[in-house]
C-alpha positions as CSV (number, residue, x, y, z in Angstrom):
1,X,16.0,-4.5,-16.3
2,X,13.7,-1.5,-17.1
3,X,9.9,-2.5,-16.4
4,X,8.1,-0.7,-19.5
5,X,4.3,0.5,-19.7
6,X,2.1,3.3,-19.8
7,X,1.5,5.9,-16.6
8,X,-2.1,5.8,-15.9
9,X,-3.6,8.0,-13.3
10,X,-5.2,6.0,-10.1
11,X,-8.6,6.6,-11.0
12,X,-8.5,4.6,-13.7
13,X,-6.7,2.0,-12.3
14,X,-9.9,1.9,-10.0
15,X,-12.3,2.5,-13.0
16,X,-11.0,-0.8,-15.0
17,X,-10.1,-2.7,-12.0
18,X,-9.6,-6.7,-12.7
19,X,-6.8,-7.9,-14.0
20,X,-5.9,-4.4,-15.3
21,X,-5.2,-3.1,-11.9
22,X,-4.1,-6.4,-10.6
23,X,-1.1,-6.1,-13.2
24,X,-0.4,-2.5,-12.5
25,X,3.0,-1.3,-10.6
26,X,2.6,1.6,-8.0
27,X,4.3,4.3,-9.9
28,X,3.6,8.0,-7.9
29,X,1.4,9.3,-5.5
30,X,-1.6,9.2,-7.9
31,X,-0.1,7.0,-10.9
32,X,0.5,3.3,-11.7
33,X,2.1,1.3,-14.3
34,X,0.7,-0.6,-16.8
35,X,3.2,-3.0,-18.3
36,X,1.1,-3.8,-21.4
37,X,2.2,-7.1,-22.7
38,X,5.6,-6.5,-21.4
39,X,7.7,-8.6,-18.9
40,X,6.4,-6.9,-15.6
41,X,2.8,-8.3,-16.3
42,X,4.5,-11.5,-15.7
43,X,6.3,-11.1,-12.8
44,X,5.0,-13.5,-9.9
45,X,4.7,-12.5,-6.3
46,X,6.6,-14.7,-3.2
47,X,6.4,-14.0,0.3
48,X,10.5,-14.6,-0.3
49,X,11.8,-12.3,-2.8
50,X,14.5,-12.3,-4.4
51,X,14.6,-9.4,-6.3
52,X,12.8,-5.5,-6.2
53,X,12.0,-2.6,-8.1
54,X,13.4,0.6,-8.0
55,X,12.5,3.9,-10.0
56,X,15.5,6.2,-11.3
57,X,14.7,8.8,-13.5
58,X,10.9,8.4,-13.6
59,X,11.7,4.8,-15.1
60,X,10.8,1.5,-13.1
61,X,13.5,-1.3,-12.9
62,X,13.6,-4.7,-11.7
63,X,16.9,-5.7,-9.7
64,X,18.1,-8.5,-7.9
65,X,18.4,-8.6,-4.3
66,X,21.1,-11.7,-4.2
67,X,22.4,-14.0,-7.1
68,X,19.5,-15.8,-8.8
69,X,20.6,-19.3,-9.7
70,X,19.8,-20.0,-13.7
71,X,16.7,-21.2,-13.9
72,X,15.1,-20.0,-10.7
73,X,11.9,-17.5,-11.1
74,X,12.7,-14.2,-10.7
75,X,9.7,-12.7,-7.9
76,X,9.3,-10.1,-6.2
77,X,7.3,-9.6,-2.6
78,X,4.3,-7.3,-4.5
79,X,3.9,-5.7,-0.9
80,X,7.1,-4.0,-1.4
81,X,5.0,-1.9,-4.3
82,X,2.0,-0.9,-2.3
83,X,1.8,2.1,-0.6
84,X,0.3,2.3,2.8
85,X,-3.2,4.1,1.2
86,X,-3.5,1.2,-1.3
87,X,-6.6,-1.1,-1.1
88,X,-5.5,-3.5,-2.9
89,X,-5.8,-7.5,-1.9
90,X,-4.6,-10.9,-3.1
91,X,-4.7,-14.3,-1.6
92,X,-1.0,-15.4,-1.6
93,X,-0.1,-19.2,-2.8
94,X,3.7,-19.0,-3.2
95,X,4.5,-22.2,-1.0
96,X,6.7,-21.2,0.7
97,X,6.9,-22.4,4.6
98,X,6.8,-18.4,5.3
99,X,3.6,-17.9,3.2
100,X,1.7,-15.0,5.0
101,X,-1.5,-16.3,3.3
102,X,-2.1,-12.5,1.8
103,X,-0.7,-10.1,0.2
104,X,-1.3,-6.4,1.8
105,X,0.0,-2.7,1.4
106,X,3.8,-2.8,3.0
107,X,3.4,-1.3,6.2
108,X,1.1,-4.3,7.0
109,X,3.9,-6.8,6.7
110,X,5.6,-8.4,10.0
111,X,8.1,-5.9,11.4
112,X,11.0,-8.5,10.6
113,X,10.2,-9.0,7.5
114,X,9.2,-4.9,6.5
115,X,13.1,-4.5,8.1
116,X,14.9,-7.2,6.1
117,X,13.4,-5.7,2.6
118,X,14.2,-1.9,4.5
119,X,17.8,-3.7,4.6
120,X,17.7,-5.3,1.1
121,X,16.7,-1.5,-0.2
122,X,13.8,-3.7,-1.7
123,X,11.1,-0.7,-1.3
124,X,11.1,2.0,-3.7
125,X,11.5,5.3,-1.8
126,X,7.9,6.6,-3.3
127,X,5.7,3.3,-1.1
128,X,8.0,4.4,1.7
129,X,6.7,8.1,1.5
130,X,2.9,6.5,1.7
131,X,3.8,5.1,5.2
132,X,1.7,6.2,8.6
């Protein structure tokens, strides 16, 4: 499913901050995406995801990373969209018994869990470039 918005340069993103940039999907090196009103403003966060986002011809999609039973949320982990030089925060209250309490830039996660999304191809290739 294609994840639609505007491009908006990171400055801005840092400019407007709040729930503006809390909504906003790593995009490029410099750019995020804002989803407007659109379904990826919705998207929830678990420290158990069980689906991703990918970008294919400078266009973001959401996938799943196994069958999703109907009626089950669709979430992804949001670490798997921030890049190593991102700043960005959030206290994490998924519930689930691995809950890592917050959510960080990717290459912060446990090395078992940064290798199962590796595995899952759950990390666009652009947050991999941002890695140390």
């Amino acid at each position: 499913m294609r994840i639609t918005g505007r491009v908006v340069p990171a400055d801005l993103l840092w400019e407007r901050g709040g729930t503006f940039a809390d909504n906003c999907f790593r995009f490029g090196p410099e750019t995020y995406l804002d989803p407007g009103d659109g379904f990826g403003r919705y998207l929830n966060h678990s420290c158990v995801a069980n689906a991703g986002v990918r970008k294919s011809r400078n266009r973001l999609f959401l996938f799943a990373a196994s069958r999703i039973a109907a009626g089950r949320e669709i979430v992804i982990d949001y670490s798997t969209i921030l890049g190593d030089d991102d700043v960005w925060t959030m206290r994490c209250r998924c519930g689930r018994a691995e809950c890592r309490g917050r959510i960080r830039r990717f290459g912060s996660l446990p090395v078992e869990t940064k290798r199962g999304y590796l595995e899952a191809r759950l990390v666009p290739k652009y947050i991999l470039g941002t890695l140390r």
